[in-house]
PQR file with spaces between the fields and no chain letter, atoms N, CA, C, O and H, PARSE charges and radii, in Angstrom:
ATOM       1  N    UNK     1    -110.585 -144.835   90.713 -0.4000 1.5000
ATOM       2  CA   UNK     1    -110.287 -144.148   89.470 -0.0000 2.0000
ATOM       3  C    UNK     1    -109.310 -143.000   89.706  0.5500 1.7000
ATOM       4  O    UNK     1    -108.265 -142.834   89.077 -0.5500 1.4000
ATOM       5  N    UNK     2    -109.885 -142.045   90.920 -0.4000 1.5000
ATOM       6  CA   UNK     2    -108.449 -141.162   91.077 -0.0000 2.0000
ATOM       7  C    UNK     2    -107.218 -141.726   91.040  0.5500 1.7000
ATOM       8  O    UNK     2    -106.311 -141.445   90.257 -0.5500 1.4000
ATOM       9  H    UNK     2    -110.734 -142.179   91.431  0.4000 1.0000
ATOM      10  N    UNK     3    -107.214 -142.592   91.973 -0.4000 1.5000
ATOM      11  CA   UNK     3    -105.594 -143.262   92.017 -0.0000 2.0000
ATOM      12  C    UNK     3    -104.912 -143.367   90.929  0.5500 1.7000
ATOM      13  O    UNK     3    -103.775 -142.894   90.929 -0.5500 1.4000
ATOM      14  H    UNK     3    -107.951 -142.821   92.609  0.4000 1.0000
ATOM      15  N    UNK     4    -105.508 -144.109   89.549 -0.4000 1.5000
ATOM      16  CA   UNK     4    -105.265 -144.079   88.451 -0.0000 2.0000
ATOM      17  C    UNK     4    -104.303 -142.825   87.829  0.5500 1.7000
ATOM      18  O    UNK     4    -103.095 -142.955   87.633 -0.5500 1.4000
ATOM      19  H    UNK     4    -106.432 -144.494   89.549  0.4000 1.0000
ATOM      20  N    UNK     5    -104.915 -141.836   87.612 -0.4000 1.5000
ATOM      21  CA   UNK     5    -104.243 -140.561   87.529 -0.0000 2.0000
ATOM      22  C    UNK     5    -103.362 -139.968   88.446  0.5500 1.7000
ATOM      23  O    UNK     5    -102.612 -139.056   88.098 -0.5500 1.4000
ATOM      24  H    UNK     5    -105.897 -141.730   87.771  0.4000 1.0000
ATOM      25  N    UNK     6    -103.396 -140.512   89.852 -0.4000 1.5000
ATOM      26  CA   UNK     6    -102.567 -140.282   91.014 -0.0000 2.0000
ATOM      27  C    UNK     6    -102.696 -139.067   91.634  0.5500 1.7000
ATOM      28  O    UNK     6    -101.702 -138.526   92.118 -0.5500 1.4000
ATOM      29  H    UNK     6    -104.005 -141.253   90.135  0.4000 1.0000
ATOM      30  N    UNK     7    -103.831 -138.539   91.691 -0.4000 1.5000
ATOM      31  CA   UNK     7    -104.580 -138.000   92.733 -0.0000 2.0000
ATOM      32  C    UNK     7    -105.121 -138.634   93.962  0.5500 1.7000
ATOM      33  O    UNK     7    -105.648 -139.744   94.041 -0.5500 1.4000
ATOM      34  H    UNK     7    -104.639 -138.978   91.297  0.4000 1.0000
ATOM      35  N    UNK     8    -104.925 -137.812   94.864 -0.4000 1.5000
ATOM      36  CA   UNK     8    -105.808 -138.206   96.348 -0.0000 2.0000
ATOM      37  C    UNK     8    -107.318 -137.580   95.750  0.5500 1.7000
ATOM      38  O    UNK     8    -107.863 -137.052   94.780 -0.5500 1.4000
ATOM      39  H    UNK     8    -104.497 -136.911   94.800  0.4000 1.0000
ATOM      40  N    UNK     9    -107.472 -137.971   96.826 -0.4000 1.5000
ATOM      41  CA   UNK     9    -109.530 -137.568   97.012 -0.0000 2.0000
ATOM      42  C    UNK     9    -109.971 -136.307   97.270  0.5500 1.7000
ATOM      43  O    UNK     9    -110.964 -135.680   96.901 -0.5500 1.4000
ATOM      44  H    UNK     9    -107.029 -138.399   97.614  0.4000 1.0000
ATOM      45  N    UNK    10    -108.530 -135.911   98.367 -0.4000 1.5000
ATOM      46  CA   UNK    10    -108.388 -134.962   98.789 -0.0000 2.0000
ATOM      47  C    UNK    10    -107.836 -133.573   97.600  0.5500 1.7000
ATOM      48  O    UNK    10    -108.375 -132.480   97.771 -0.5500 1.4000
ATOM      49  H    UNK    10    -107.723 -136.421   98.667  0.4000 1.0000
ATOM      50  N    UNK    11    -106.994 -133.684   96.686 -0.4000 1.5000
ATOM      51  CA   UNK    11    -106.597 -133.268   95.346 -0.0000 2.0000
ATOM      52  C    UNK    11    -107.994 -133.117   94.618  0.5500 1.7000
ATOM      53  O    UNK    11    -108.367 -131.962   94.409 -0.5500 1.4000
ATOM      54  H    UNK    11    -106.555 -134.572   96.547  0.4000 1.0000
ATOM      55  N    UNK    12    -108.649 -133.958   94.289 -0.4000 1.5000
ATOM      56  CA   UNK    12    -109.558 -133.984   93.295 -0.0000 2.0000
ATOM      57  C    UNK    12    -110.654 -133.213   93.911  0.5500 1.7000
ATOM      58  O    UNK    12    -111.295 -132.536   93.107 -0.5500 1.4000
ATOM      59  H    UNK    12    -108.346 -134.896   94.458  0.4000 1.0000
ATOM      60  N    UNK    13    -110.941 -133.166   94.868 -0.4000 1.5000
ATOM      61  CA   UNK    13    -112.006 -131.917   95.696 -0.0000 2.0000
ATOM      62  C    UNK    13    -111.766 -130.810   95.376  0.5500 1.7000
ATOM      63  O    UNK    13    -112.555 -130.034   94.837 -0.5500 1.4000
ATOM      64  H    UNK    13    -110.421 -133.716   95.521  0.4000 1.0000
ATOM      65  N    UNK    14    -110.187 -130.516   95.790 -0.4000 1.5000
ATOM      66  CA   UNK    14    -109.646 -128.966   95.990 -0.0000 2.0000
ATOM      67  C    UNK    14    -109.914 -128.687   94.282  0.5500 1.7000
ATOM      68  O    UNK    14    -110.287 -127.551   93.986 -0.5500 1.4000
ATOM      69  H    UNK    14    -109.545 -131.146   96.228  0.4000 1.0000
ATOM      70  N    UNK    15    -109.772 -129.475   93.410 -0.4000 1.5000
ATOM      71  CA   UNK    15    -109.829 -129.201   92.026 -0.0000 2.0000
ATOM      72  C    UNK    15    -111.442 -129.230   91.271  0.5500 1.7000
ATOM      73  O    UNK    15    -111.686 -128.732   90.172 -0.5500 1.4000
ATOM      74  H    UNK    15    -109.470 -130.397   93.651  0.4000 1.0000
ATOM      75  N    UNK    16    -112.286 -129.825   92.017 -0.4000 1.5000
ATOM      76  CA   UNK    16    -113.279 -129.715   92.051 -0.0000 2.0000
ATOM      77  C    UNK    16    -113.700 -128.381   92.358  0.5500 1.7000
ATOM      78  O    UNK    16    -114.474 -127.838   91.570 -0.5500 1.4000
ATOM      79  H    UNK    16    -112.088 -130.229   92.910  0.4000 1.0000
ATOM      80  N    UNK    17    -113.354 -127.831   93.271 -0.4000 1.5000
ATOM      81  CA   UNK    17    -113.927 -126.619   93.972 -0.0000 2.0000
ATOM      82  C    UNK    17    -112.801 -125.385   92.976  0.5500 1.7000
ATOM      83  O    UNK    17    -113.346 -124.290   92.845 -0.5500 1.4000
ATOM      84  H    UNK    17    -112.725 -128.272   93.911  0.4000 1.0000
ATOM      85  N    UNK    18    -111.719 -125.467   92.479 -0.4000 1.5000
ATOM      86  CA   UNK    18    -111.096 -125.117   92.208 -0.0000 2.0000
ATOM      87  C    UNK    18    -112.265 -124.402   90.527  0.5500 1.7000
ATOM      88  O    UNK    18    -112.648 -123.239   90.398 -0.5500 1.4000
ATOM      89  H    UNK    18    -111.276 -126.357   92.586  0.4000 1.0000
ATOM      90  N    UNK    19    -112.541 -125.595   89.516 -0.4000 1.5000
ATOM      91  CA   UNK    19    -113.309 -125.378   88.509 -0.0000 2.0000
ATOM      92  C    UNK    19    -114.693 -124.985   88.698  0.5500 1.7000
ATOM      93  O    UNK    19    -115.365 -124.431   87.828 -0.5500 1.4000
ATOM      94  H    UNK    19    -112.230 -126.540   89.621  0.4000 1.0000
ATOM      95  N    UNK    20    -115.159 -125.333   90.034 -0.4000 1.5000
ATOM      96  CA   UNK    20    -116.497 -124.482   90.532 -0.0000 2.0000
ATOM      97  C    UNK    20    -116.190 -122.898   90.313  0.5500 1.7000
ATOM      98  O    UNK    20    -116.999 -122.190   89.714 -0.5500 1.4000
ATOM      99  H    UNK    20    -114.614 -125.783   90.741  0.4000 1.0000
ATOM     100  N    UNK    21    -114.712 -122.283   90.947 -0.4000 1.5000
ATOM     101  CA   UNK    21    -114.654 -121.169   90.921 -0.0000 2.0000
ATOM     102  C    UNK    21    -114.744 -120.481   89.183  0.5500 1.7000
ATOM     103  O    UNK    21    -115.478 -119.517   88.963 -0.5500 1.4000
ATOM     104  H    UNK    21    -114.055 -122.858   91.434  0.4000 1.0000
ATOM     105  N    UNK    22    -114.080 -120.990   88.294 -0.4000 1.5000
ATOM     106  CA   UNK    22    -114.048 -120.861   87.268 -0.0000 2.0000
ATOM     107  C    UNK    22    -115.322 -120.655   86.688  0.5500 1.7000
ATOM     108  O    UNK    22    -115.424 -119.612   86.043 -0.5500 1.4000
ATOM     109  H    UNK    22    -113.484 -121.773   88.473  0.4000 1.0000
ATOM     110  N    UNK    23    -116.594 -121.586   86.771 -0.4000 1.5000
ATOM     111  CA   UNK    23    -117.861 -121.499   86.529 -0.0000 2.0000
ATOM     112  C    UNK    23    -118.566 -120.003   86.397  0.5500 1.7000
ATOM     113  O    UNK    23    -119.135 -119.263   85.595 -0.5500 1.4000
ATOM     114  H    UNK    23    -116.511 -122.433   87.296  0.4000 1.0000
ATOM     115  N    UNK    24    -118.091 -120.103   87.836 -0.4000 1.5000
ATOM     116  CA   UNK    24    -118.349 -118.842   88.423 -0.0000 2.0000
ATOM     117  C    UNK    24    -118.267 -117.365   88.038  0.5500 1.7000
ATOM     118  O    UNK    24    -118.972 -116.379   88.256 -0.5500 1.4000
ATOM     119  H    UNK    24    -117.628 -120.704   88.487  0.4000 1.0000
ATOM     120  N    UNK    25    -117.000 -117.626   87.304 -0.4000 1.5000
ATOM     121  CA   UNK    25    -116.554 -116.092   86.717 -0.0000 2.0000
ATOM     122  C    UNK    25    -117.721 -115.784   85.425  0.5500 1.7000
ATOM     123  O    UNK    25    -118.503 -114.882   85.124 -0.5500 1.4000
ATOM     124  H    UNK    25    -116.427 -118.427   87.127  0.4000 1.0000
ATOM     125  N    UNK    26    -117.294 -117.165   84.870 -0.4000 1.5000
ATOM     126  CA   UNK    26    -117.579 -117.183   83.621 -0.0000 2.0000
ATOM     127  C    UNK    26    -119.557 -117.290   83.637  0.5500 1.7000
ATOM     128  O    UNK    26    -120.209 -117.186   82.598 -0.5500 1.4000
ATOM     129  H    UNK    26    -116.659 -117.898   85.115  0.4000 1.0000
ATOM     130  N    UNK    27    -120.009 -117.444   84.616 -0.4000 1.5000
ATOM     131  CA   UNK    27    -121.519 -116.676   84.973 -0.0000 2.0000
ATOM     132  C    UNK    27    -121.293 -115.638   85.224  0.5500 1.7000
ATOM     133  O    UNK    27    -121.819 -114.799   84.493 -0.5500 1.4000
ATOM     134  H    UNK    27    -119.480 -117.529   85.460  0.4000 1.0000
ATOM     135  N    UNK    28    -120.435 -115.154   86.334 -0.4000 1.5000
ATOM     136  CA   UNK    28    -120.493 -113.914   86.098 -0.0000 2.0000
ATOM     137  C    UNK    28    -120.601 -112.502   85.052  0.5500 1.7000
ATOM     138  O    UNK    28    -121.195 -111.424   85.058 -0.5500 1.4000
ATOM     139  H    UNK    28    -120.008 -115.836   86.928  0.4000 1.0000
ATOM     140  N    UNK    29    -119.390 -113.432   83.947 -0.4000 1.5000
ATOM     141  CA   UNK    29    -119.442 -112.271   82.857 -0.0000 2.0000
ATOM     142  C    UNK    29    -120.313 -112.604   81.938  0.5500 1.7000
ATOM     143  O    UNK    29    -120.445 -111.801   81.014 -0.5500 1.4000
ATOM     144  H    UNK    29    -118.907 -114.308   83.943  0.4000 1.0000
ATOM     145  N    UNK    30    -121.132 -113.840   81.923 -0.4000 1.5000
ATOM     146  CA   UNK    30    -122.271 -113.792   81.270 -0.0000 2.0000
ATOM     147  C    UNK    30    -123.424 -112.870   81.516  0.5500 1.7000
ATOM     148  O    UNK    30    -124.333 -112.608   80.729 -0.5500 1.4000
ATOM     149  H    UNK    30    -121.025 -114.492   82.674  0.4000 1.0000
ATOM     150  N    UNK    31    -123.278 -112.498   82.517 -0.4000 1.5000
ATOM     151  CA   UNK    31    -124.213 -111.689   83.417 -0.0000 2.0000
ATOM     152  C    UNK    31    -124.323 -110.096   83.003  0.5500 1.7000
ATOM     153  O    UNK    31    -125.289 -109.336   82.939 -0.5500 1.4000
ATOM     154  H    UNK    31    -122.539 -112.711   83.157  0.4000 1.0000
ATOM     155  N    UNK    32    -122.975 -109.928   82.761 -0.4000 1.5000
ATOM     156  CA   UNK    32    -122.335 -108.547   82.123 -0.0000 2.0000
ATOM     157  C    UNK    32    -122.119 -107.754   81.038  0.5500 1.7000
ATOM     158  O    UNK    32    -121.991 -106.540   80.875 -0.5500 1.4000
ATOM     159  H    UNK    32    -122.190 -110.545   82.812  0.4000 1.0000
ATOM     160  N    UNK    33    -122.103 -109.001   80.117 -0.4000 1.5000
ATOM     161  CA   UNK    33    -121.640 -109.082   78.612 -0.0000 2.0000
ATOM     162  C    UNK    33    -123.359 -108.916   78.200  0.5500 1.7000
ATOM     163  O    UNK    33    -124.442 -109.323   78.621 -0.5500 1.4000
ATOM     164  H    UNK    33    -122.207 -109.987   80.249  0.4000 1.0000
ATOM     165  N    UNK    34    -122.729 -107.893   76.908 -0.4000 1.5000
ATOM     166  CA   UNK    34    -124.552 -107.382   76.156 -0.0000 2.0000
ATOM     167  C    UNK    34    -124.530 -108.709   75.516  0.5500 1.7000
ATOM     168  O    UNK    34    -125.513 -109.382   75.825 -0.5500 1.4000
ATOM     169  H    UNK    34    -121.849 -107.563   76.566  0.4000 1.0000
ATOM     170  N    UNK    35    -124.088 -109.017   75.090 -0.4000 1.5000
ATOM     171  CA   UNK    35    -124.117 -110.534   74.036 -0.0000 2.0000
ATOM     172  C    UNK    35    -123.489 -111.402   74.034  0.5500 1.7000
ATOM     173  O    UNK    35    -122.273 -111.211   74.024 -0.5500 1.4000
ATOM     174  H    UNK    35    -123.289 -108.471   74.839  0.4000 1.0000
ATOM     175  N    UNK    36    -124.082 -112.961   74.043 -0.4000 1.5000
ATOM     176  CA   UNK    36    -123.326 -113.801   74.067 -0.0000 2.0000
ATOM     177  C    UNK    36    -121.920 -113.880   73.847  0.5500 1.7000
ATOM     178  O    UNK    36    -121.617 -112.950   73.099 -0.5500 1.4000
ATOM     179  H    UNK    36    -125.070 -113.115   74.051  0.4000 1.0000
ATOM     180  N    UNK    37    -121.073 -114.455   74.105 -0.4000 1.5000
ATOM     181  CA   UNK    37    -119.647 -114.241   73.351 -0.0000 2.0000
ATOM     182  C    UNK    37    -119.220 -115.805   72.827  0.5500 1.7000
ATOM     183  O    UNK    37    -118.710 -116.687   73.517 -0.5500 1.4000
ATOM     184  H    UNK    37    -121.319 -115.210   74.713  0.4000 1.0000
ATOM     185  N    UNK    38    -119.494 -115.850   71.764 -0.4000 1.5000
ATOM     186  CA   UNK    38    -118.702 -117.629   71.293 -0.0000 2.0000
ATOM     187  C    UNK    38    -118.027 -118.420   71.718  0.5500 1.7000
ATOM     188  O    UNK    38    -118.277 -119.619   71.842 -0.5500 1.4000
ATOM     189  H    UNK    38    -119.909 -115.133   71.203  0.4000 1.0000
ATOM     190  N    UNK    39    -116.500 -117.508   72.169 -0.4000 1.5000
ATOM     191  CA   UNK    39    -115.356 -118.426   72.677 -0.0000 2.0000
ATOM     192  C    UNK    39    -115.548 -118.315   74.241  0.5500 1.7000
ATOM     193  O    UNK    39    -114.929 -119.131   74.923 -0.5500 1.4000
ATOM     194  H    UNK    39    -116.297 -116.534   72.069  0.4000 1.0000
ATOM     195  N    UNK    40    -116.216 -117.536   74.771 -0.4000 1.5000
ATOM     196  CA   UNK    40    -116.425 -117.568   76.342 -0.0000 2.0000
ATOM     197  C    UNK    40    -117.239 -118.358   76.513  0.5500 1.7000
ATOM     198  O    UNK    40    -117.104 -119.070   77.508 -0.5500 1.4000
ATOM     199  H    UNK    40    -116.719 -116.873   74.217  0.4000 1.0000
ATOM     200  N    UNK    41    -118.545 -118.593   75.534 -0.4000 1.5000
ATOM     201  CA   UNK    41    -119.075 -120.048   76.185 -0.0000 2.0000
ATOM     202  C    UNK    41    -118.805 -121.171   75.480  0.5500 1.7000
ATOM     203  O    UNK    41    -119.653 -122.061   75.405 -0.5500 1.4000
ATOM     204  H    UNK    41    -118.655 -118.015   74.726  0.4000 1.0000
ATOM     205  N    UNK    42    -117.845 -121.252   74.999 -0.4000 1.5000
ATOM     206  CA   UNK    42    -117.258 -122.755   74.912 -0.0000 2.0000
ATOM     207  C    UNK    42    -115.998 -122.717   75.622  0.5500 1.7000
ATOM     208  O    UNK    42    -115.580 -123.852   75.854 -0.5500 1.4000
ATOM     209  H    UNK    42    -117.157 -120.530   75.061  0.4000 1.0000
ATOM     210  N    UNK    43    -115.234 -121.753   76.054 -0.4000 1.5000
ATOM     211  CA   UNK    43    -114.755 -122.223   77.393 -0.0000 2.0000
ATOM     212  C    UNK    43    -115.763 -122.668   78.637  0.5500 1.7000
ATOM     213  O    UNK    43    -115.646 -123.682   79.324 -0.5500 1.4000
ATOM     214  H    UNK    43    -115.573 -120.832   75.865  0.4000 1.0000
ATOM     215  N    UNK    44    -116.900 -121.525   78.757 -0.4000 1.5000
ATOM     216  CA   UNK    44    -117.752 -122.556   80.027 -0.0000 2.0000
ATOM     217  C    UNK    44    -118.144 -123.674   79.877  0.5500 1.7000
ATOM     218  O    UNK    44    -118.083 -124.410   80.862 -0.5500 1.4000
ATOM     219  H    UNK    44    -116.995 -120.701   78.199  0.4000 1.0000
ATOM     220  N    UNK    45    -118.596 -124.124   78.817 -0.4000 1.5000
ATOM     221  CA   UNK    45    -118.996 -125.625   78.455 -0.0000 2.0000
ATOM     222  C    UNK    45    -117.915 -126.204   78.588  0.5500 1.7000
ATOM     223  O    UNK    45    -118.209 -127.341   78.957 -0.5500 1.4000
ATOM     224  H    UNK    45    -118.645 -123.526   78.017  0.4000 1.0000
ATOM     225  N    UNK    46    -116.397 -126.079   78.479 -0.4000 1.5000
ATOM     226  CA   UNK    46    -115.595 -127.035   78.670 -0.0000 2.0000
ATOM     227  C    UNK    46    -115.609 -126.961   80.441  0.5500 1.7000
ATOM     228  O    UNK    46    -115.613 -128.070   80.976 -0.5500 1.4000
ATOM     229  H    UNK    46    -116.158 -125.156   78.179  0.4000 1.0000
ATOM     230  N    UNK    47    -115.614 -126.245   80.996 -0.4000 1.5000
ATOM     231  CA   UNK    47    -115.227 -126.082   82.397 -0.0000 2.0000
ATOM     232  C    UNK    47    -116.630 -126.394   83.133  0.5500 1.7000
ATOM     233  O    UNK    47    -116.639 -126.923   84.245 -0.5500 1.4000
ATOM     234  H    UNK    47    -115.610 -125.344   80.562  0.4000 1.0000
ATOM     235  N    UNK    48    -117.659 -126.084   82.543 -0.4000 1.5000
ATOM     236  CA   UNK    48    -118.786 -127.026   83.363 -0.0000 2.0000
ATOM     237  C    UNK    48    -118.995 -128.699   82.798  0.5500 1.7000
ATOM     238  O    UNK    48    -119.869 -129.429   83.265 -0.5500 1.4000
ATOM     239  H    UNK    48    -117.652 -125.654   81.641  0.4000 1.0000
ATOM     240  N    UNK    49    -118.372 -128.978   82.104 -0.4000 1.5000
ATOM     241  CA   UNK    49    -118.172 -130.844   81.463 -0.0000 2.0000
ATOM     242  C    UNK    49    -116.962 -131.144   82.214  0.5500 1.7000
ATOM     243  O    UNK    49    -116.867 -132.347   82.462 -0.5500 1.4000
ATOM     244  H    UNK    49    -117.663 -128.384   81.724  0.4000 1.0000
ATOM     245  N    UNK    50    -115.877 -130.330   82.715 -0.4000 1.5000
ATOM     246  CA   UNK    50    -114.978 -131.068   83.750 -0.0000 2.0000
ATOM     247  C    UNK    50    -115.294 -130.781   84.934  0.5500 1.7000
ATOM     248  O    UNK    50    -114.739 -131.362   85.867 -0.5500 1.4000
ATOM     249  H    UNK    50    -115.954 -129.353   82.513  0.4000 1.0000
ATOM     250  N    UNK    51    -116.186 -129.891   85.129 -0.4000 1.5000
ATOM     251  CA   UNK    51    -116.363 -129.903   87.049 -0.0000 2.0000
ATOM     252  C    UNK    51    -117.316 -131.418   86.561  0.5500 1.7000
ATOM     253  O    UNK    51    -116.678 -132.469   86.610 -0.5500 1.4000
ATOM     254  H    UNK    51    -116.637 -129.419   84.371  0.4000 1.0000
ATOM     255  N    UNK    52    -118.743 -131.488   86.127 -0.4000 1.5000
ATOM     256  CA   UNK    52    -119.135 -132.831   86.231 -0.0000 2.0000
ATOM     257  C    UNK    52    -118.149 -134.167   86.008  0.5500 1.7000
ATOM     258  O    UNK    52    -118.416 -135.123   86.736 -0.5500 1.4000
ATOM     259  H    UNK    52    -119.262 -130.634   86.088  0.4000 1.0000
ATOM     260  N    UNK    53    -117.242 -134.296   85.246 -0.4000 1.5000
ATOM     261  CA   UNK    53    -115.984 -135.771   85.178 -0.0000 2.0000
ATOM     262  C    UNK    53    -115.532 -135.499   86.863  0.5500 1.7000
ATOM     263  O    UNK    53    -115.880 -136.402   87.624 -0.5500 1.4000
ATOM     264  H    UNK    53    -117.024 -133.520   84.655  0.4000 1.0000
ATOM     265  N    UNK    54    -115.051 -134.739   87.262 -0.4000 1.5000
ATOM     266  CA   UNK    54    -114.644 -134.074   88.561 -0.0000 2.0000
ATOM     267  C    UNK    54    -115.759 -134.592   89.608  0.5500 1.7000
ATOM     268  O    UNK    54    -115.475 -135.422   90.471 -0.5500 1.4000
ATOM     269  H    UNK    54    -114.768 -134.006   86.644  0.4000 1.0000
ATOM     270  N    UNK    55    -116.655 -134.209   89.510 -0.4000 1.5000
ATOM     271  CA   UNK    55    -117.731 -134.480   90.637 -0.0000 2.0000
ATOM     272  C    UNK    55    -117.888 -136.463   90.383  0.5500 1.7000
ATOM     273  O    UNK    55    -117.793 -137.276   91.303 -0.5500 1.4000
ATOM     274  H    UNK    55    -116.886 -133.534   88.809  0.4000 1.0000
ATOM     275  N    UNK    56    -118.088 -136.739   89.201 -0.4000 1.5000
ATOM     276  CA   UNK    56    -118.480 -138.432   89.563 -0.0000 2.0000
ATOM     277  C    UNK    56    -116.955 -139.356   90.229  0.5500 1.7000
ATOM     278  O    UNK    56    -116.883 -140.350   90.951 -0.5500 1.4000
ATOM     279  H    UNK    56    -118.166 -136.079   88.454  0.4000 1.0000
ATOM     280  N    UNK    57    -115.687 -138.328   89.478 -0.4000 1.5000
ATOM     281  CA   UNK    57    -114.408 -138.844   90.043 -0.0000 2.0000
ATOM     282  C    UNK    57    -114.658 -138.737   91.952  0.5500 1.7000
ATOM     283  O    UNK    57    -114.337 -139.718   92.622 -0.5500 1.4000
ATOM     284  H    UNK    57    -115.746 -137.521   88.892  0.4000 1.0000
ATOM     285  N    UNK    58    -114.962 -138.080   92.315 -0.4000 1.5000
ATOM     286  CA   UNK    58    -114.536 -137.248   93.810 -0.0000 2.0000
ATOM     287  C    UNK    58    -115.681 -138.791   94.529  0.5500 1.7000
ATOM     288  O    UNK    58    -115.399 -139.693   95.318 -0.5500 1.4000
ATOM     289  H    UNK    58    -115.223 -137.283   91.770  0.4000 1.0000
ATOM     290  N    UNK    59    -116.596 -138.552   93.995 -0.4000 1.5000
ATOM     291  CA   UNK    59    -117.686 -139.560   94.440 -0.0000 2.0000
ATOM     292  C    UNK    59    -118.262 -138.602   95.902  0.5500 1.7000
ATOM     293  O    UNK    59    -118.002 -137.405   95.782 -0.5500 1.4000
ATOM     294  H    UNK    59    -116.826 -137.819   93.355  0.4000 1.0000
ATOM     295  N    UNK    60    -118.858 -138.911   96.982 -0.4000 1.5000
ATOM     296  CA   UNK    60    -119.685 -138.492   97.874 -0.0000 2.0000
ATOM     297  C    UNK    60    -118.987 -137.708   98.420  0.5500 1.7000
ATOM     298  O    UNK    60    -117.895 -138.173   98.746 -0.5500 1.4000
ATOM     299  H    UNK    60    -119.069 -139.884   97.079  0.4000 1.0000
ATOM     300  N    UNK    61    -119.276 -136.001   98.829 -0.4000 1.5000
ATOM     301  CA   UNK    61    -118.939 -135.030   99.818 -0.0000 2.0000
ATOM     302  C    UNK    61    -119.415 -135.166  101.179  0.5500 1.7000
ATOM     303  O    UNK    61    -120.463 -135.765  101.423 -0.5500 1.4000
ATOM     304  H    UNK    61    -120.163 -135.624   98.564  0.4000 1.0000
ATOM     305  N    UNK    62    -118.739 -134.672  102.023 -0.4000 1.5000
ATOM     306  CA   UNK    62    -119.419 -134.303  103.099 -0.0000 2.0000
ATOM     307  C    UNK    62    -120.032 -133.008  102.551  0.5500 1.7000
ATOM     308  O    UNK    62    -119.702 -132.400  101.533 -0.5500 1.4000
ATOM     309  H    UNK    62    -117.888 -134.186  101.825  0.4000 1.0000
ATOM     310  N    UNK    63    -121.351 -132.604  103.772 -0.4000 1.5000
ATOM     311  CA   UNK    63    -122.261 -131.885  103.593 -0.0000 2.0000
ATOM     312  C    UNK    63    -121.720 -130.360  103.447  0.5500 1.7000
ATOM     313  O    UNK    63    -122.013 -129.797  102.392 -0.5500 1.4000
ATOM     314  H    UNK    63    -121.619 -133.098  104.599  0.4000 1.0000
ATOM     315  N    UNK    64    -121.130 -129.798  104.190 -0.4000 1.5000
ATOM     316  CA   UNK    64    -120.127 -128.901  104.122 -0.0000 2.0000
ATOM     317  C    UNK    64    -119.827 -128.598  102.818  0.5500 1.7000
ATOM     318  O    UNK    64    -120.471 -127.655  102.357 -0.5500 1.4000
ATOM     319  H    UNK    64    -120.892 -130.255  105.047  0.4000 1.0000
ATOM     320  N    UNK    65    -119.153 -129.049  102.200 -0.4000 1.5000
ATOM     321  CA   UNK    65    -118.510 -129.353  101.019 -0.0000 2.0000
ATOM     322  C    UNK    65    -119.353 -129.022   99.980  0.5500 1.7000
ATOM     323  O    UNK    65    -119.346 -128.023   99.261 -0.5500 1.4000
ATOM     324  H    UNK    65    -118.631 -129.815  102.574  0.4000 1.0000
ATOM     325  N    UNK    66    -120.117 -130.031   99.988 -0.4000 1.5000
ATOM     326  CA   UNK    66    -121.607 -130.208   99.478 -0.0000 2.0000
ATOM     327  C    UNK    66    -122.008 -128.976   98.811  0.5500 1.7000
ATOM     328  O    UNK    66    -122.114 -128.683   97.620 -0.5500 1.4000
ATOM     329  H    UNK    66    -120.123 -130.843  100.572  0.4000 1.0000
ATOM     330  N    UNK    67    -122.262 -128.137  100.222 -0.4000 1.5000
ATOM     331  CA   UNK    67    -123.237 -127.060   99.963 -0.0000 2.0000
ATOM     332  C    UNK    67    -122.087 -125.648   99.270  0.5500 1.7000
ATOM     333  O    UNK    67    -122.587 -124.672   98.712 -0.5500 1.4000
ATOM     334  H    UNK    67    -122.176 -128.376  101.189  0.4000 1.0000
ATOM     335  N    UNK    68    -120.699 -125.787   99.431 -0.4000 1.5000
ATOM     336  CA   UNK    68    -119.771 -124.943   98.728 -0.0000 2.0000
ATOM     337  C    UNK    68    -120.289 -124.987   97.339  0.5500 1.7000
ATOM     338  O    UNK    68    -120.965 -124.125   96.777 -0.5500 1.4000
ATOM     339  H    UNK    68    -120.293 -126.580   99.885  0.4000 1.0000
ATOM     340  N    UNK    69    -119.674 -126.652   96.651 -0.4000 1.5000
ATOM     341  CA   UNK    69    -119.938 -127.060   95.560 -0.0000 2.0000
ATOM     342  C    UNK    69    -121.410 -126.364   94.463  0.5500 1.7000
ATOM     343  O    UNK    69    -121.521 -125.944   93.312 -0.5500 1.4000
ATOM     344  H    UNK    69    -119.125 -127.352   97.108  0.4000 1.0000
ATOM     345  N    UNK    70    -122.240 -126.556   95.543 -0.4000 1.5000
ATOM     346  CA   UNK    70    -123.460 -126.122   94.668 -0.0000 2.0000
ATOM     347  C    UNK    70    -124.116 -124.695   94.936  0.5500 1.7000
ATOM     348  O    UNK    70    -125.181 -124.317   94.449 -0.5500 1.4000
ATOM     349  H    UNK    70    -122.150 -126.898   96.479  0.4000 1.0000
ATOM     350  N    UNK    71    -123.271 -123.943   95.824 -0.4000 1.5000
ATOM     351  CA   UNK    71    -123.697 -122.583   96.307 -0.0000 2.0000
ATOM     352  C    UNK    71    -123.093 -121.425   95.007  0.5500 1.7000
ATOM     353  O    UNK    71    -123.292 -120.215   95.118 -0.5500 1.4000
ATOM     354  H    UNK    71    -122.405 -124.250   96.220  0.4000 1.0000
């Protein structure tokens, strides 16, 4: 399926890990923020629905990897 789009495996990881970081922020300032904010979590919902398309694209990590991904 990557190929399709013309990504390596190797591409689709780094972009994988790439929208992990994104997650990230955007917990973060959930963390921060007195109140929900509307458009900040429907940007995270879009960016945690493409790290998952992302993760079934990539298919199996090494363990390494692995434990980035879900740390």
């Amino acid at each position: 399926m990557a190929q399709t789009f013309g990504f390596s495996q190797d591409e689709l990881k780094l972009l994988l890990v790439a929208v992990r970081h994104m997650r990230r922020t955007f917990a973060q300032a959930r963390k921060i923020a007195p109140e929900p904010q509307p458009a900040a979590e429907a940007y995270a919902k879009l960016y945690d629905d493409l790290f998952e398309k992302l993760r079934d694209m990539v298919g199996p990590v090494p363990d390494q990897i692995e434990d980035v991904l879900e740390g």
